[in-house]
N, C-alpha and C positions, 0 to 999 in steps of 0.2 A: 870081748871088750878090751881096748885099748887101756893099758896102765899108763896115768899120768906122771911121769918125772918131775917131783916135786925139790926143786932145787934147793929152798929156804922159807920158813917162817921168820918173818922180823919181828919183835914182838912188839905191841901194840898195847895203847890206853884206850882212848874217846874212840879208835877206830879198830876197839877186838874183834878178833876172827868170829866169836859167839854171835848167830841169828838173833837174840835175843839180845832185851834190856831197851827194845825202842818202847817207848810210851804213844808215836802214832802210828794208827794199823797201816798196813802196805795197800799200797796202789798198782795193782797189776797194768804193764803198760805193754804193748807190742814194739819190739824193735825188727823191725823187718832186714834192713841192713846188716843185723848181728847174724842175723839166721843163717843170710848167704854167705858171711863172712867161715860161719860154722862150716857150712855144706859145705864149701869150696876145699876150705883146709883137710875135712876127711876124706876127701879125693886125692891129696898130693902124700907125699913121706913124710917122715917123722919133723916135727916143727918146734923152735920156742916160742915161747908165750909169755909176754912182757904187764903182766896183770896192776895196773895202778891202785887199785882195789885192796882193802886187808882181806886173808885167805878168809875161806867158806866152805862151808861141806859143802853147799849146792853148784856152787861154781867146778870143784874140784869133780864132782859128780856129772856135769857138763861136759870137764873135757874129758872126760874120762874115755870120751864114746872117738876121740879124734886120739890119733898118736903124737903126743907132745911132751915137751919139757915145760914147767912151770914157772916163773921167775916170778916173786912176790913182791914189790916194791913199798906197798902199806904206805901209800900218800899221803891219808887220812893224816898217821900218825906226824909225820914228817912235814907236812905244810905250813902250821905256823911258825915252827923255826924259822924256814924257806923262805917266808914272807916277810919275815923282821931285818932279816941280812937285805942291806943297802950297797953292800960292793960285791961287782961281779964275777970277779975272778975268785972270792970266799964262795961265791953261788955257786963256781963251773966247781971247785973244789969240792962244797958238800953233796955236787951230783955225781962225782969223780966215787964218792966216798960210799955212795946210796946204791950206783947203778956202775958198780966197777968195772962190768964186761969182760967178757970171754970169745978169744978167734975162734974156740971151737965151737962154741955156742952161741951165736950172732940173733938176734931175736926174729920171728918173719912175723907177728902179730902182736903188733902193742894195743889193751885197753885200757882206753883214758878216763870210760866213764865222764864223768862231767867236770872232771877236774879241772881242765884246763881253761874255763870259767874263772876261777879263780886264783888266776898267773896274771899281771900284767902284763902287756904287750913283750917288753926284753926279757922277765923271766923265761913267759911262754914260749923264747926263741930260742933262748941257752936250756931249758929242759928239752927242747925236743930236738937240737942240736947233739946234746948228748945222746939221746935217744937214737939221733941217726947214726953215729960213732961207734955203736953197740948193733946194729941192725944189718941185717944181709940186706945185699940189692933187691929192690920191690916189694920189700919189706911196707905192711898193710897194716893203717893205724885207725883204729875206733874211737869215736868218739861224738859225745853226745854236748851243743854248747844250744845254752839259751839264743833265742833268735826273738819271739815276738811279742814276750812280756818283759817293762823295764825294768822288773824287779823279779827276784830269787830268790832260794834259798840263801839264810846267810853262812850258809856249811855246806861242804859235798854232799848230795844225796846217798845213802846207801843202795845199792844195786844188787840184787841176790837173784840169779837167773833161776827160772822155774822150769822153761825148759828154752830149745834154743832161737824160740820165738819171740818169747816172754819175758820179761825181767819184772821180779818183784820191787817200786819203790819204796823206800824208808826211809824219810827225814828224819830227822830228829830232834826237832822243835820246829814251830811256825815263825819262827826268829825270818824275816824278809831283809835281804837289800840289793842294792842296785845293780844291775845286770850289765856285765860290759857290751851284751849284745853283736859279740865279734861278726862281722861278715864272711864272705866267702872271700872276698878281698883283702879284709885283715888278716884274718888265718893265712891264709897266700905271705903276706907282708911278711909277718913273724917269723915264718915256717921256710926259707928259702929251703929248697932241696926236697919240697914237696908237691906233690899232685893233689887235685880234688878228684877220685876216682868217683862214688858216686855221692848223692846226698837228697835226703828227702826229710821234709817237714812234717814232726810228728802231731800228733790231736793234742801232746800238754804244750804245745808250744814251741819245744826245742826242736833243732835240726839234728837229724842224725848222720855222721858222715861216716865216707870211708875213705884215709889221704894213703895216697902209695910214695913211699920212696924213690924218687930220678935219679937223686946222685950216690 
């Protein structure tokens, strides 16, 4: 088994690294996308891993099986900050600050999880701007956005992969709101400098994609 290079723990409140402390039980859901994302990468050499997610044993147990570097980002924790800042250049700076980058470690698999749900259109363009800035060419990003219900969670879901089929969900209240319901053509808009490699529609609703890197 391949050891994972775990670069950093950030530390974390509402979104600690511990499986526990959720009050709703999990929703085992298939991500088919993640799988092939999985398979592919254990086929190539040693990769980074740009995880939006706060760490996990199960996640860390996942990549364990693929040769990689880990990069923890813990969005959870760092979101509502994110979200209060109204000037953008304080935004490109506290992403400057979150996701500093390294030439020698350029990331080739960022996941987003569902976070980016909860970016408005220019955030979500200057995080994944930054994200491209940090990324080797063809660099392949995950990610799960609500598509066909106009309401969501009012917080990121929690995602605990069971294996690399599988993702365990975990809300963490029934707290509901409104779903920006981004398209294929919004995320396009946002996202200059990316592709829509592939994307299927899962049974809870959400799309799950997978955008590559052009520039």
């Amino acid at each position: 088994m391949q050891g994972v290079g775990l670069s950093r723990f950030l530390p974390s409140g509402r979104g600690r690294s511990e499986e526990g402390g959720r009050s709703a039980p999990p929703v085992l859901e298939k991500l088919p996308l993640f799988g092939e994302l999985l398979d592919a990468a254990a086929t190539r050499g040693r990769c980074v891993v740009l995880d939006f997610a706060p760490a996990s044993r199960t996640a860390l147990a996942l990549l364990n099986e693929i040769p990689c570097r880990l990069e923890i980002l813990n969005l959870a924790e760092h979101l509502p900050r994110l979200l209060q800042i109204t000037d953008a250049a304080d935004f490109r700076r506290q992403l400057e600050r979150l996701m500093p980058g390294s030439a020698a470690h350029p990331y080739s698999m960022v996941l987003c999880w569902d976070f980016l749900n909860y970016l408005p259109p220019v955030k979500l363009g200057l995080m994944m701007q930054r994200v491209a800035q940090n990324s080797a060419p063809g660099a392949q990003v995950h990610a799960l956005m609500a598509y066909s219900s106009p309401q969501m969670a009012a917080r990121p879901l929690r995602y605990l992969p069971a294996d690399k089929n599988h993702i365990q969900v975990r809300p963490d209240s029934a707290a509901q709101r409104e779903s920006p319901r981004y398209t294929p053509k919004d995320l396009l808009r946002a996202m200059p400098g990316y592709d829509i490699e592939r994307a299927m529609v899962l049974r809870n609703g959400y799309q799950e994609y997978i955008l590559r890197l052009t520039q």
